[in-house]
C-alpha positions in Angstrom: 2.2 114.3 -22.5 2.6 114.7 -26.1 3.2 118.6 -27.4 3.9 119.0 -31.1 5.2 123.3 -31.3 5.5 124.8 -34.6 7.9 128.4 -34.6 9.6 130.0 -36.8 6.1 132.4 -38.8 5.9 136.1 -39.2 5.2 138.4 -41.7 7.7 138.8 -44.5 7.7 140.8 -47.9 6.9 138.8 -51.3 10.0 137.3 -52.8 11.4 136.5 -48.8 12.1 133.2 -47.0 11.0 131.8 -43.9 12.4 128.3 -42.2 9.3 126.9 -39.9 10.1 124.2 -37.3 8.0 121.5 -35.5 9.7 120.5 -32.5 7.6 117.3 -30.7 8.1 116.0 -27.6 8.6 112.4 -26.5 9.9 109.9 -29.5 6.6 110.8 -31.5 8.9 111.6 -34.5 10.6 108.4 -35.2 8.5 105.7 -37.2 5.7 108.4 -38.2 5.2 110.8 -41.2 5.8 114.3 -40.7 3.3 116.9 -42.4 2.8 120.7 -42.5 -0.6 121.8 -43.4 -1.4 125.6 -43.8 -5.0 127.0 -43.2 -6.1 130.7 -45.1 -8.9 132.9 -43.8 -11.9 131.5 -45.2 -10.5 128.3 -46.6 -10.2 124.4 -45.5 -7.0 123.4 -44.2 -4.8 122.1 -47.0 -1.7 120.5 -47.7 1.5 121.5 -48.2 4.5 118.8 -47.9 5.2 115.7 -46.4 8.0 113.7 -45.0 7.9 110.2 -44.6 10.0 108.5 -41.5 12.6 107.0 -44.1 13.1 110.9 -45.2 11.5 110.6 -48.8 9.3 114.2 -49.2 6.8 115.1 -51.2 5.4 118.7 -51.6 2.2 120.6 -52.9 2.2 121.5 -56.6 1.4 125.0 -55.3 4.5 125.0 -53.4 6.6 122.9 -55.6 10.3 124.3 -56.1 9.6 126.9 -53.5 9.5 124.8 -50.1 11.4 122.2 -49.0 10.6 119.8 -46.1 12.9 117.9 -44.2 13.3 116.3 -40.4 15.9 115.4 -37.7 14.9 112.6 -35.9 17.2 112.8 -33.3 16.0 115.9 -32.3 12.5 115.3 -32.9 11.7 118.1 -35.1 11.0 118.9 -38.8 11.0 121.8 -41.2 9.7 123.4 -43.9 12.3 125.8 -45.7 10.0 128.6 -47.5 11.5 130.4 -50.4 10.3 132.6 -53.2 7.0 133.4 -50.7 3.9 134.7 -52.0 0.7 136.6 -50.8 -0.9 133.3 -51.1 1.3 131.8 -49.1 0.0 133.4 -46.4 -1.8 131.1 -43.9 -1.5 129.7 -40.2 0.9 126.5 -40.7 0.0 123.3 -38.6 2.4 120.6 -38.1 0.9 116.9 -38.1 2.9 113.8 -37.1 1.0 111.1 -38.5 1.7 106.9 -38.6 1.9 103.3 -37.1 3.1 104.8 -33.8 0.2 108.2 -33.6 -3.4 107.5 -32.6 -6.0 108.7 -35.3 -5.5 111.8 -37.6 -2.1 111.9 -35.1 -0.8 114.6 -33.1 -0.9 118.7 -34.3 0.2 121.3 -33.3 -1.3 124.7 -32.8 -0.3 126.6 -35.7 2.1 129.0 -36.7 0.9 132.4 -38.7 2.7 133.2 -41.9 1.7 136.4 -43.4 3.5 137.7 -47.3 3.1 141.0 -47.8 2.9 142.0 -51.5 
C-alpha cells in the first residue's frame, strides 16, 4: 500500500525556518514529480514548489528565494527548506507525487500544519 507522510510543521516566529519532509513508501518517488502544495483557512489549495524526477525545481513567486525544494530518491523522500517565514506562510502543507508511474492527480499525503506567528 502506497503512504506518502509529510513531518517536519509547527508553529514558528516570523523571520524563522522550517525543513518539511515527504517520506513515501514503495518506489513511488522515482520517475514522478514531487510537489508540495499548502492549503490556508478559507482558501483553495495552492501551489508552492515543484521537483521534477531529473531534480530540476521550480517554486511559487510567493515563495521565491525563501523555499527551496529538493528530493532523495534513494530514500524516497523530498523536502521543502522554509526560510525567511511569514504569517502568510501559514497553511497545512500536502505533499503530491505526481507522473508516468502515479495513477490520476497521484498520491498525497495528509498534510502537515505550519503556523508563523507575527
Amino acid at each position: 500500500q502506497v503512504q506518502v507522510v509529510e513531518s517536519g510543521g509547527g508553529l514558528v516566529q516570523a523571520g524563522g525556518s522550517l525543513r518539511l519532509s515527504c517520506a513515501a513508501s514503495g518506489s513511488i518517488v522515482s520517475g514522478n514529480n514531487m510537489i508540495w502544495y499548502r492549503q490556508a483557512p478559507g482558501k483553495q489549495r495552492e501551489f508552492v514548489a515543484l521537483i521534477t524526477s531529473g531534480g530540476s525545481g521550480s517554486h511559487a513567486n510567493s515563495v521565491k528565494g525563501r523555499f527551496t525544494i529538493s528530493r532523495d530518491n534513494a530514500k524516497n523522500m523530498a523536502y521543502l527548506q522554509m526560510d525567511n517565514l511569514k504569517p502568510e506562510d501559514t497553511a497545512v502543507y500536502y505533499c503530491n507525487i505526481r507522473g508516468p508511474t502515479a495513477p490520476g492527480d497521484g498520491y498525497w499525503g495528509q498534510g502537515t500544519q505550519v503556523t508563523v506567528s507575527s
